[in-house]
Backbone bond lengths (Angstrom), bond angles and torsions (degrees), N, CA, C in turn:
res aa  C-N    CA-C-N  psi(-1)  N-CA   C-N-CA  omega(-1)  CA-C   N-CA-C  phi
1 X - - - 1.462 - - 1.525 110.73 -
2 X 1.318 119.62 -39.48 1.456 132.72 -165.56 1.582 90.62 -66.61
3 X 1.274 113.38 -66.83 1.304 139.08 -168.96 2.108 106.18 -43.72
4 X 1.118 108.19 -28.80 1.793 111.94 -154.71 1.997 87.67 -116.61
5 X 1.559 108.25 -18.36 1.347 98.27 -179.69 2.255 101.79 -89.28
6 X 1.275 101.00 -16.66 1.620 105.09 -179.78 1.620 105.01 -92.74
7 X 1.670 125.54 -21.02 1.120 112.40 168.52 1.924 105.98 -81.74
8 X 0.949 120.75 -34.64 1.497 118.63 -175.22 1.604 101.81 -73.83
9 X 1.094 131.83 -20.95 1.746 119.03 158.17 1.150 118.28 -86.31
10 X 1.000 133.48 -23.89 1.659 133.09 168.32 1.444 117.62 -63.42
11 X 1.845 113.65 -45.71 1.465 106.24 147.12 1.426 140.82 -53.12
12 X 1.211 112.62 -42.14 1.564 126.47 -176.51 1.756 91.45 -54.57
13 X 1.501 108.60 -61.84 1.836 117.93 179.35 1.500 100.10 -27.44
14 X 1.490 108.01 -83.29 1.814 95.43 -165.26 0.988 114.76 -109.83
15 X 2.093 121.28 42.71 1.456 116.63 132.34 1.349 134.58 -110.48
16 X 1.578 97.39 6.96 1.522 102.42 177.72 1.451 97.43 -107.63
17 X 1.213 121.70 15.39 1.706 118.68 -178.47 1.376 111.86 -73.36
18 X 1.585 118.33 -30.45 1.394 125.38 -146.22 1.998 88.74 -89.62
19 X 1.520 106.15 -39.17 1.575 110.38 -178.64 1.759 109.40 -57.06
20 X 1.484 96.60 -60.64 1.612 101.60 172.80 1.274 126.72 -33.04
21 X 1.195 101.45 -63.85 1.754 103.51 166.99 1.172 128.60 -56.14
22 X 1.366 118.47 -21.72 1.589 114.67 152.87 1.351 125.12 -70.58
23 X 1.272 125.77 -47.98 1.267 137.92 168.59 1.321 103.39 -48.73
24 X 1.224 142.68 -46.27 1.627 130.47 -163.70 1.543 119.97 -96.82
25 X 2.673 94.76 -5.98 1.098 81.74 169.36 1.317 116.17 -88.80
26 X 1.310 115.63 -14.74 1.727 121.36 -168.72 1.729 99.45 -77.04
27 X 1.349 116.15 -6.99 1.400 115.26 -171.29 1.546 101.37 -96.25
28 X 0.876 131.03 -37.80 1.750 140.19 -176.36 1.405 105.68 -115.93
29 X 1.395 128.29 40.11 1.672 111.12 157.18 1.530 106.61 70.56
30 X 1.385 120.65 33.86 1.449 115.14 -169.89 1.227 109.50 -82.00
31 X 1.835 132.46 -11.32 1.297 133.83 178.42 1.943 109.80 -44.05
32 X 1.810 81.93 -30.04 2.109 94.39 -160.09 1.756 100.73 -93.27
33 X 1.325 123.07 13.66 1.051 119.04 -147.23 1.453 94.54 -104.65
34 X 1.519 120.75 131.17 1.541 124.15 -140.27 2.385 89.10 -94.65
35 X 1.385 90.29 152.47 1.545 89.98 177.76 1.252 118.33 -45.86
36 X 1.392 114.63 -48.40 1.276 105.45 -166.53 1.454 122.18 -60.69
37 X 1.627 136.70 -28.80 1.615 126.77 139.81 1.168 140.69 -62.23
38 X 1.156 114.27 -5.64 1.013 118.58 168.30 2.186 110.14 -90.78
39 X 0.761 89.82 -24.02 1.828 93.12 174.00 1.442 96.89 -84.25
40 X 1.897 122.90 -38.80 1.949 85.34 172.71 1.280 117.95 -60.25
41 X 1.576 105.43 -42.07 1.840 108.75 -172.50 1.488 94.71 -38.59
42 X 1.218 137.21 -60.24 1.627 120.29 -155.61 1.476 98.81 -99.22
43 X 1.202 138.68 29.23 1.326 123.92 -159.15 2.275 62.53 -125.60
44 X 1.205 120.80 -48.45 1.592 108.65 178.01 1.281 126.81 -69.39
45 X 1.583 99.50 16.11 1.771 109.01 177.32 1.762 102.22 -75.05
46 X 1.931 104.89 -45.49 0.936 106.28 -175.51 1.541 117.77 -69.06
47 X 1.476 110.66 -34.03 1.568 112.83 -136.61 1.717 84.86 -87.10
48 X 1.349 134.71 -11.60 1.440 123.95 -139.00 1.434 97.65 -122.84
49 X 1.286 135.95 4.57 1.110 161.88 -151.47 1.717 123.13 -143.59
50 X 1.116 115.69 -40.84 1.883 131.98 114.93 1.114 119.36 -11.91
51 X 1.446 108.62 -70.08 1.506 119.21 -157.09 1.206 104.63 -74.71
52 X 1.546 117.36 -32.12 1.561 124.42 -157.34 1.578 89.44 -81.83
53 X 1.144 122.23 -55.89 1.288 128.40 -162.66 1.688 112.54 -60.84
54 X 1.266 130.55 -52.49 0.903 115.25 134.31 1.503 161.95 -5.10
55 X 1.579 84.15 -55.03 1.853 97.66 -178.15 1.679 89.75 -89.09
56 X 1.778 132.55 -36.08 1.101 101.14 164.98 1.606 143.53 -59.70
57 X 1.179 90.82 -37.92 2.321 89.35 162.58 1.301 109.13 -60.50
58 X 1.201 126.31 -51.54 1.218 111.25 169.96 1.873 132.62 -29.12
59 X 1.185 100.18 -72.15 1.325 108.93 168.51 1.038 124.48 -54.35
60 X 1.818 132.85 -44.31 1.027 143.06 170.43 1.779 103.24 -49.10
61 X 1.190 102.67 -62.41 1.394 82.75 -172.82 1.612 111.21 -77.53
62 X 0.986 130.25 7.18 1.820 123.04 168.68 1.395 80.51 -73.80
63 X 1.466 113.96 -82.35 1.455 115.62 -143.22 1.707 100.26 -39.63
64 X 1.272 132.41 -49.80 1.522 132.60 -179.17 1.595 103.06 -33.46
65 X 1.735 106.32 -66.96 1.021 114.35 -157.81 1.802 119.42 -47.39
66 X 1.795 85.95 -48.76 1.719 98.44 -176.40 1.266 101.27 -91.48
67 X 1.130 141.78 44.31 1.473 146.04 -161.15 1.944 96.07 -21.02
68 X 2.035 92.23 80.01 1.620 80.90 -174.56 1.861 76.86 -128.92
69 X 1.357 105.16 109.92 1.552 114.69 149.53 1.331 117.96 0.16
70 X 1.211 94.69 -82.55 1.763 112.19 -163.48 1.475 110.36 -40.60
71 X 1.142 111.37 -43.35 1.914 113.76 -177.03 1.804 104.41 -71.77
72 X 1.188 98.12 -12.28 2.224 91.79 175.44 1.456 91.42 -64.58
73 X 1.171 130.22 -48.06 1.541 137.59 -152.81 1.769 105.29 -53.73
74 X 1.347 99.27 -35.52 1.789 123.06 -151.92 1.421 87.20 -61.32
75 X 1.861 92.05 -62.84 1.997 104.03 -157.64 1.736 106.25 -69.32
76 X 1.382 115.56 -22.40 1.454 116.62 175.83 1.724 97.30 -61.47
77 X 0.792 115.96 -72.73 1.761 115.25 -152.07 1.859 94.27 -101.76
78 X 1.331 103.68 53.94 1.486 113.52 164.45 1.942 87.78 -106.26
79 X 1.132 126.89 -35.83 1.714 115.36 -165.54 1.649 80.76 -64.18
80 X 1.338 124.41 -70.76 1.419 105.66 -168.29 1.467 132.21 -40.37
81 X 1.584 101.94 -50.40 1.837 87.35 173.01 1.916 114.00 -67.96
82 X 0.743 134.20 -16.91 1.433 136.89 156.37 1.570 114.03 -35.33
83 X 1.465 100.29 -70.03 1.842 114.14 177.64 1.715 105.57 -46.15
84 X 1.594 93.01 -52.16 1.620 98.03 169.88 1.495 133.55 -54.41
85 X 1.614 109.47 -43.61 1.680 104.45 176.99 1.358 89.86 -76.03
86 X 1.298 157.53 -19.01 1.400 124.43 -178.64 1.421 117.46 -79.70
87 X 1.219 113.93 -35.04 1.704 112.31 170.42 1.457 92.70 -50.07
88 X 1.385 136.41 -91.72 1.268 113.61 -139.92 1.505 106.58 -80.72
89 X 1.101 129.20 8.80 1.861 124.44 157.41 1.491 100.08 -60.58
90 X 1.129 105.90 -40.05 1.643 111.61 -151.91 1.626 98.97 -77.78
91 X 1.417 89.97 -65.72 1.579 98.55 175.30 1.993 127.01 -27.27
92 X 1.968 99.58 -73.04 0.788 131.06 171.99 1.733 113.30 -40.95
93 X 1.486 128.38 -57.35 1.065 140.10 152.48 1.240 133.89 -19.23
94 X 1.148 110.80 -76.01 1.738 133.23 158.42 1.636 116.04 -45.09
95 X 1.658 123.46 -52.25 1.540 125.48 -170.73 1.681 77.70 -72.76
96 X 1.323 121.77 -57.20 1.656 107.41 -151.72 1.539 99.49 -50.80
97 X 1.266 135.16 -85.37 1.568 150.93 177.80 1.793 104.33 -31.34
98 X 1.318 124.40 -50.33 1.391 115.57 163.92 1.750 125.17 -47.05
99 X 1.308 99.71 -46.84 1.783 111.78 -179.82 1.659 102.29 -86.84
100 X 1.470 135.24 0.09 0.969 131.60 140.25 1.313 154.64 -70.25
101 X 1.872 99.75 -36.00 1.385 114.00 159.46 1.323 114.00 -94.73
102 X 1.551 129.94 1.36 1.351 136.55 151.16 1.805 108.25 -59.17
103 X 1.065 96.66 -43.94 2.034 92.01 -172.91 2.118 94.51 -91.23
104 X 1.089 111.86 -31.10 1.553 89.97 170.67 1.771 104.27 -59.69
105 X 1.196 126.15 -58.31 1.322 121.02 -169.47 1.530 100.66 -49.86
106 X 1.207 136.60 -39.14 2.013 128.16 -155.67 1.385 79.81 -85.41
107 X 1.467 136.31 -38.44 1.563 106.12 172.65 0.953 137.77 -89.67
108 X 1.326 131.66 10.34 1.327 157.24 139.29 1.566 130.34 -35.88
109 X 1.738 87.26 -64.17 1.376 105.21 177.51 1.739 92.09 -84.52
110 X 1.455 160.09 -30.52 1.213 123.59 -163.99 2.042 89.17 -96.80
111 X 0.951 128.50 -3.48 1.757 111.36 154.45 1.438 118.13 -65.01
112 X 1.141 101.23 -10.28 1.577 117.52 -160.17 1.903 94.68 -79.74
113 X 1.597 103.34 -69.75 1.254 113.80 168.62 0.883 130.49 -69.47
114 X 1.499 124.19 -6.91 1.218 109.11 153.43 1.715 144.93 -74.75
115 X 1.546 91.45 -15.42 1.851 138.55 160.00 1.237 89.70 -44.03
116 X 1.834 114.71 -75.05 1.362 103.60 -148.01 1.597 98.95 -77.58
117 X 1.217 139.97 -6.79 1.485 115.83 178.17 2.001 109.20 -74.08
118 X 0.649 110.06 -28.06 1.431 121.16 154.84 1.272 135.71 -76.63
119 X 1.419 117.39 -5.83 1.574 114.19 166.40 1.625 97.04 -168.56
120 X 1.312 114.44 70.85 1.315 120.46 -177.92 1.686 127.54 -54.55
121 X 1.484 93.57 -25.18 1.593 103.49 -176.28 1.765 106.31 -118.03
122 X 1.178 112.06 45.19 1.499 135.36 -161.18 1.723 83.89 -98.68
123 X 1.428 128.45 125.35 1.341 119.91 171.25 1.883 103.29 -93.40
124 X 1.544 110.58 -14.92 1.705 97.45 176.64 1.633 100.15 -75.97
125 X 1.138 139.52 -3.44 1.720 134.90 -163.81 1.740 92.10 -99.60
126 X 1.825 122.83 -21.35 1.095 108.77 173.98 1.437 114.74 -86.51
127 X 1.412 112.72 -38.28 1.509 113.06 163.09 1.182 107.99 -28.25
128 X 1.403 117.80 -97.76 1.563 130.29 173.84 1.946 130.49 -5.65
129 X 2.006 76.32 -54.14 1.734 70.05 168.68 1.553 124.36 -84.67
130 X 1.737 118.05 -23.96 1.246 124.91 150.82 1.218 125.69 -31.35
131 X 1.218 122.09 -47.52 1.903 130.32 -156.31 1.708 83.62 -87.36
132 X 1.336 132.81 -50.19 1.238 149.13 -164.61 1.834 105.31 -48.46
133 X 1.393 92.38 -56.96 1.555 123.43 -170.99 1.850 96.74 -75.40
134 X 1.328 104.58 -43.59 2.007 103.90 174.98 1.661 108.97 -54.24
135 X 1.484 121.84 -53.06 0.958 152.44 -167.27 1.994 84.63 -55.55
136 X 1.155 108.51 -86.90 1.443 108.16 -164.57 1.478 117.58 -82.36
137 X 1.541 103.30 32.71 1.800 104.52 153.65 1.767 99.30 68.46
138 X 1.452 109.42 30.70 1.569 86.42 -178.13 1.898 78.29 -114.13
139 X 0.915 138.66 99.97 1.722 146.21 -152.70 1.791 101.71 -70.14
140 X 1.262 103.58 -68.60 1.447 156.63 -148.09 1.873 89.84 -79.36
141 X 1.669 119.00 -46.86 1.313 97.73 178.29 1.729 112.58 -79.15
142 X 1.238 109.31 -28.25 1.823 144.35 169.91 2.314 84.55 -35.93
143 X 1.409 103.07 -88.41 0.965 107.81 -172.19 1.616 121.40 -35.84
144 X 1.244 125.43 -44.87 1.426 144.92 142.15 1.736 108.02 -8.19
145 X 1.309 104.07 -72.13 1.019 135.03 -135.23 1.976 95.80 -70.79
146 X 1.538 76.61 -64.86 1.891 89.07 -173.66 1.722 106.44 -83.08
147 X 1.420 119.08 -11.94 1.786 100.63 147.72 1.612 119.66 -84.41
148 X 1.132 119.46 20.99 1.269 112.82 141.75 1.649 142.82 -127.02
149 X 1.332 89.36 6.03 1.428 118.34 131.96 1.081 146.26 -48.57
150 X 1.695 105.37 -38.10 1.543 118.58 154.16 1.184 130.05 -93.84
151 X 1.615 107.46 -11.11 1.636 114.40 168.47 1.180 95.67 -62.73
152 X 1.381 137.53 -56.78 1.352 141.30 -163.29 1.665 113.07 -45.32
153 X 1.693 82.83 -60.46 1.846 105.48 -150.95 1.548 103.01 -122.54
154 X 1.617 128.03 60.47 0.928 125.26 -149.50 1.412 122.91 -62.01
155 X 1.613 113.30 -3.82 1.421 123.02 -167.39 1.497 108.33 -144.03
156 X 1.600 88.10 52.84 1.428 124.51 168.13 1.741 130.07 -99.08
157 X 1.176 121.63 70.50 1.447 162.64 161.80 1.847 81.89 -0.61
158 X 1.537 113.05 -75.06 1.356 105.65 -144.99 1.225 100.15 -102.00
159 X 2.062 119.91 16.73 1.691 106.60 146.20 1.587 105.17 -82.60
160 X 0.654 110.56 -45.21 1.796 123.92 -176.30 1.908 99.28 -52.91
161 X 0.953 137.26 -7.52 1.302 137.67 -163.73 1.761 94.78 -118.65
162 X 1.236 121.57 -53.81 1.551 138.50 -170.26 1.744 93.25 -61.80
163 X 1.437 105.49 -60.57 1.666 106.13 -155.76 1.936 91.14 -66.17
164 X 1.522 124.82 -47.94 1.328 107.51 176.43 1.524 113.36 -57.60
165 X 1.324 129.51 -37.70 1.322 110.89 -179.42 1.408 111.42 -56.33
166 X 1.834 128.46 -41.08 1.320 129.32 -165.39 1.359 85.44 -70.37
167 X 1.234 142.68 -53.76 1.401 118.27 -170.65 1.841 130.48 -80.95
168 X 1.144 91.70 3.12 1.671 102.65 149.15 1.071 126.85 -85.46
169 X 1.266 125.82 -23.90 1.435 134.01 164.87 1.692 107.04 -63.55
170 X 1.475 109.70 -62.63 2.029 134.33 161.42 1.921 83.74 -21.99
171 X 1.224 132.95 -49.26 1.293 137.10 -132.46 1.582 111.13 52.16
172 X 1.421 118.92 39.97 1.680 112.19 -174.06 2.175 81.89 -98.96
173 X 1.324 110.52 76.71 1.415 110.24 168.03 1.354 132.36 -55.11
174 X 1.355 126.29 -23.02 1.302 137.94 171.12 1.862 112.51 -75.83
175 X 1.277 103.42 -44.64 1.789 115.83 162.58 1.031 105.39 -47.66
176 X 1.517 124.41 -62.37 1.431 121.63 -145.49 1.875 103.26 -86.72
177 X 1.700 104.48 -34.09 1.625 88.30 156.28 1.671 144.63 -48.74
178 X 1.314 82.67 -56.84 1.328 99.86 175.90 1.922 101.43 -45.06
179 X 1.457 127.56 -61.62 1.298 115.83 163.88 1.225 144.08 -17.08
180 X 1.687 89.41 -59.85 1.371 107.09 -177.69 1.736 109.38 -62.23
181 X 1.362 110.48 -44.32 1.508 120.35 171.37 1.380 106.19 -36.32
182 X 1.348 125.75 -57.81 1.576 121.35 -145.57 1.884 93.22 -89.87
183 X 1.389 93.91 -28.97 1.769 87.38 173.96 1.462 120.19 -58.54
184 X 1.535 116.11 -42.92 0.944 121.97 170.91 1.606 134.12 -36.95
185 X 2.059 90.48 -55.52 1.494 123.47 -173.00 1.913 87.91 -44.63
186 X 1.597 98.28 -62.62 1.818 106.53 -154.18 1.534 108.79 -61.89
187 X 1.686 102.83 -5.03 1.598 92.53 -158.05 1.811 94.62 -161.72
188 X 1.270 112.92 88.81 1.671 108.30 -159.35 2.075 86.25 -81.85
189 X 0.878 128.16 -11.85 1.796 103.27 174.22 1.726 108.40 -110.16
190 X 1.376 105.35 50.87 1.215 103.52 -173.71 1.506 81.47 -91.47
191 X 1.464 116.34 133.86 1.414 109.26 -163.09 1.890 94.58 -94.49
192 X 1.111 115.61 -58.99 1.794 119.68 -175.90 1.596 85.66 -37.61
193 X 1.355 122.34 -87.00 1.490 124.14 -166.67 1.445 119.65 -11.39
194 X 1.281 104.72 -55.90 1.660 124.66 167.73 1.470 113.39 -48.44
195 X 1.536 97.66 -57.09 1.690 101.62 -173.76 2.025 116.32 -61.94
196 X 1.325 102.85 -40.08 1.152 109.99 -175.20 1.782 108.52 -81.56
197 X 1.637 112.51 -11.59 1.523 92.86 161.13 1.585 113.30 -87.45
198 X 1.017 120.59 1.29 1.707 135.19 -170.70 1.337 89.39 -75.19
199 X 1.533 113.43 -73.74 1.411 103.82 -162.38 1.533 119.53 -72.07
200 X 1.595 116.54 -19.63 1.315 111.35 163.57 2.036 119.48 -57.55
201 X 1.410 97.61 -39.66 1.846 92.05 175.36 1.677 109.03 -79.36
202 X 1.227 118.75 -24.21 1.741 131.54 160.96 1.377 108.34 -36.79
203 X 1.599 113.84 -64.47 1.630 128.76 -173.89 1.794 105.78 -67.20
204 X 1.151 95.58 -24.76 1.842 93.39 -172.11 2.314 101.89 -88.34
205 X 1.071 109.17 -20.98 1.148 135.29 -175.92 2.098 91.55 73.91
206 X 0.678 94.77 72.07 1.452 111.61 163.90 1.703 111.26 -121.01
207 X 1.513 108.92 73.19 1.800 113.33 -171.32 1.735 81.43 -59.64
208 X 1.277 101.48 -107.62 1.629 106.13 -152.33 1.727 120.34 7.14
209 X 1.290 114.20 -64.06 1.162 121.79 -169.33 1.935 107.25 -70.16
210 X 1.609 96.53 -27.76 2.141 96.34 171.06 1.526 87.75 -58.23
211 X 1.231 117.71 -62.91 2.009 119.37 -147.06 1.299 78.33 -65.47
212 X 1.550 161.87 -58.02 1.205 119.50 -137.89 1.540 104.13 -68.35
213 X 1.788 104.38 -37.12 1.491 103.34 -166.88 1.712 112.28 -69.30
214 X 0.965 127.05 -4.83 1.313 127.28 173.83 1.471 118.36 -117.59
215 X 1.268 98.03 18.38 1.640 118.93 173.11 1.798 88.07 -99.58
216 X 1.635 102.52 -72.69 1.845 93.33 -174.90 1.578 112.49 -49.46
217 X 1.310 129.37 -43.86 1.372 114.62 174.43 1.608 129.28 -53.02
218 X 1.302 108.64 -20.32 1.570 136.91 165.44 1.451 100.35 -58.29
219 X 1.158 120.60 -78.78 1.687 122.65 169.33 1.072 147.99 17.29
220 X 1.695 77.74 -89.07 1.811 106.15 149.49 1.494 128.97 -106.30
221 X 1.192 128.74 36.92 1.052 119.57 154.32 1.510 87.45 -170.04
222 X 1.744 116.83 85.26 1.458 105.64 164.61 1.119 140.32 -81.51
223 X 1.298 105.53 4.22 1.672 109.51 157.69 1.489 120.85 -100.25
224 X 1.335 106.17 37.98 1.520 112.05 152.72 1.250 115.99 -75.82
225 X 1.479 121.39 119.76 1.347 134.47 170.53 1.796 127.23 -82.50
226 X 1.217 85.82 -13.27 1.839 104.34 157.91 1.356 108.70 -51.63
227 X 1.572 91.44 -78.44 1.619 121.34 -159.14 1.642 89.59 -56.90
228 X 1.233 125.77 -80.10 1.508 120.50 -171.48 1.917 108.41 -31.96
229 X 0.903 129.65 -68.11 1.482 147.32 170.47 1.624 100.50 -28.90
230 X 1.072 124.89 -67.36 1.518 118.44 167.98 1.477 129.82 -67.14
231 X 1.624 119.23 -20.16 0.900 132.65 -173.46 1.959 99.11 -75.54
232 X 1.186 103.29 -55.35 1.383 113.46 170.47 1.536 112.10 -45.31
233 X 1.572 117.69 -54.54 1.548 121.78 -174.96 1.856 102.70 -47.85
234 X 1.470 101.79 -66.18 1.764 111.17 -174.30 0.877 104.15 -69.16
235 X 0.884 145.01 29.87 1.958 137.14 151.79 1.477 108.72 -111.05
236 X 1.753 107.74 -23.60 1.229 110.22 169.10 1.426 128.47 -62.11
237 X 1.913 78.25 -47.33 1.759 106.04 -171.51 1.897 93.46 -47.34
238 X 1.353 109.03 -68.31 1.665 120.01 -172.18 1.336 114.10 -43.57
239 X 1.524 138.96 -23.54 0.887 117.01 -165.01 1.375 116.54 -94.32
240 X 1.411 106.26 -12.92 1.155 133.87 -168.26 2.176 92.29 -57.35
């Protein structure tokens, strides 16, 4: 019994880890939450589970040795404190790095405004605050942002590129093509532009027209490891 109640917490430990971390990212802004915390959170799937395991032989064999009771207690309810340091690794992790790239963004956006009091009809200060506004899920002010960017600067490549990405995010996919198109038109090595009409003819299974667009992103930048990586998939997809 002892034995089947320490293997069923050691599972629960690193199979309910992968849920947790979703849950604490949708709870703290984890969409914004930069790789590098998010690789300790799972990099302590391994290390914390190690440790436990460990410290249970350990004890197990003291307690044998000194045939002293009290240390059985330790290695039994070591799976629980385990379950426990990962909640608050996890937890702790996520609020810290969330309330971090929360205060990089408020200083972001007030350099931002401080731009526009100095060049109010500046169409790169709407970019900026667009990409700013893409970045923190506000879509809809983003979209705002980079059509007046093009009121400004009408043959402006990377408003026309920003407002289709915000509306791929919108999921308004037909908007955000059409974008990507005219970014293209103003600017044929706009490499994202390219990439994001790839995966729009990718999703439709229209290969030919994905490989061309991840053929031109190839072009100019052939050591894209994206573009190669998909380029390989749709040639697969086609041959099929």
């Amino acid at each position: 019994m002892k034995t089947r109640t320490w293997v069923f917490s050691g599972l629960l430990t690193l199979g309910g880890l992968p849920i947790l971390v979703v849950l604490e990212a949708m709870r703290f802004g984890g969409a914004h939450v930069g790789k590098i915390e998010l690789d300790f959170v799972w990099y302590s799937m391994v290390a914390i589970p190690l440790v436990w395991v460990a410290a249970f032989v350990l004890c197990r064999v003291e307690a044998q040795r000194r045939q002293r009771r009290q240390l059985m207690w330790v290695y039994r309810l070591l799976p629980y404190g385990a379950w426990a340091g990962h909640i608050l690794i996890v937890a702790f992790t996520l609020q810290w790095a969330s309330g971090a790239h929360r205060r990089a963004n408020e200083r972001a956006l007030a350099s931002i405004e401080a731009a526009f009091k100095l060049a109010p009809n500046q169409a790169e200060n709407f970019v900026a605050r667009g990409d700013l506004m893409t970045n923190t899920a506000s879509y809809d002010r983003a979209v705002a942002d980079f059509a007046e960017a093009i009121r400004l600067k009408p043959a402006y490549a990377a408003a026309y590129y920003g407002r289709g990405f915000a509306y791929t995010l919108k999921d308004e996919r037909d908007r955000a093509f059409a974008d990507y198109t005219e970014a293209v038109r103003l600017d044929p090595n706009h490499i994202e532009a390219h990439r994001q009409r790839g995966f729009h003819f990718r999703n439709l299974g229209q290969w030919d027209e994905a490989i061309a667009e991840f053929e031109a992103v190839r072009r100019v930048a052939p050591d894209d490891a994206n573009a190669k990586k998909q380029l390989a998939s749709l040639r697969e997809q086609k041959a099929r």
